[in-house]
Phi, psi and omega in degrees: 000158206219136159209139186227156179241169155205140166188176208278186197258000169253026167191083180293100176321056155220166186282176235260161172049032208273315216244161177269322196214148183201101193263093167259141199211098172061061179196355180262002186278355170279328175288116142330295218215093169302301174331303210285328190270241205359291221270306175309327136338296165270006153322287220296323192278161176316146175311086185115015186286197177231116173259093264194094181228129181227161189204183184228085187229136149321148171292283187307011152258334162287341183274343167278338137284039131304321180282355180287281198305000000 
């Protein structure tokens, strides 16, 4: 089943363990607060899931979120 969403990123409607794949694509340099869509990301997937994120970030600000992940 494909199920898909939008809400803001530290409150994701969906229950603990929901999804196998979890895509964000060019939106998070827009978030307040990276921890809470990090820390909500992996609620939601599944044990052994995937998370598949891409952005438009500066080197130095992807190297400080590498350490987030």
């Amino acid at each position: 089943m494909r199920r898909t969403g939008s809400c803001p990123p530290g409150t994701l409607q969906f229950d603990d363990e929901s999804f196998d794949v979890l895509c964000n694509v060019e939106s998070s340099h827009c978030y307040s607060d990276m921890d809470a869509f990090i820390n909500e990301a992996y609620r939601v997937l599944k044990p052994g899931g995937y998370f598949a994120w891409t952005d438009f970030r500066d080197e130095k600000t992807m190297n400080s979120i590498r350490t987030m992940f």
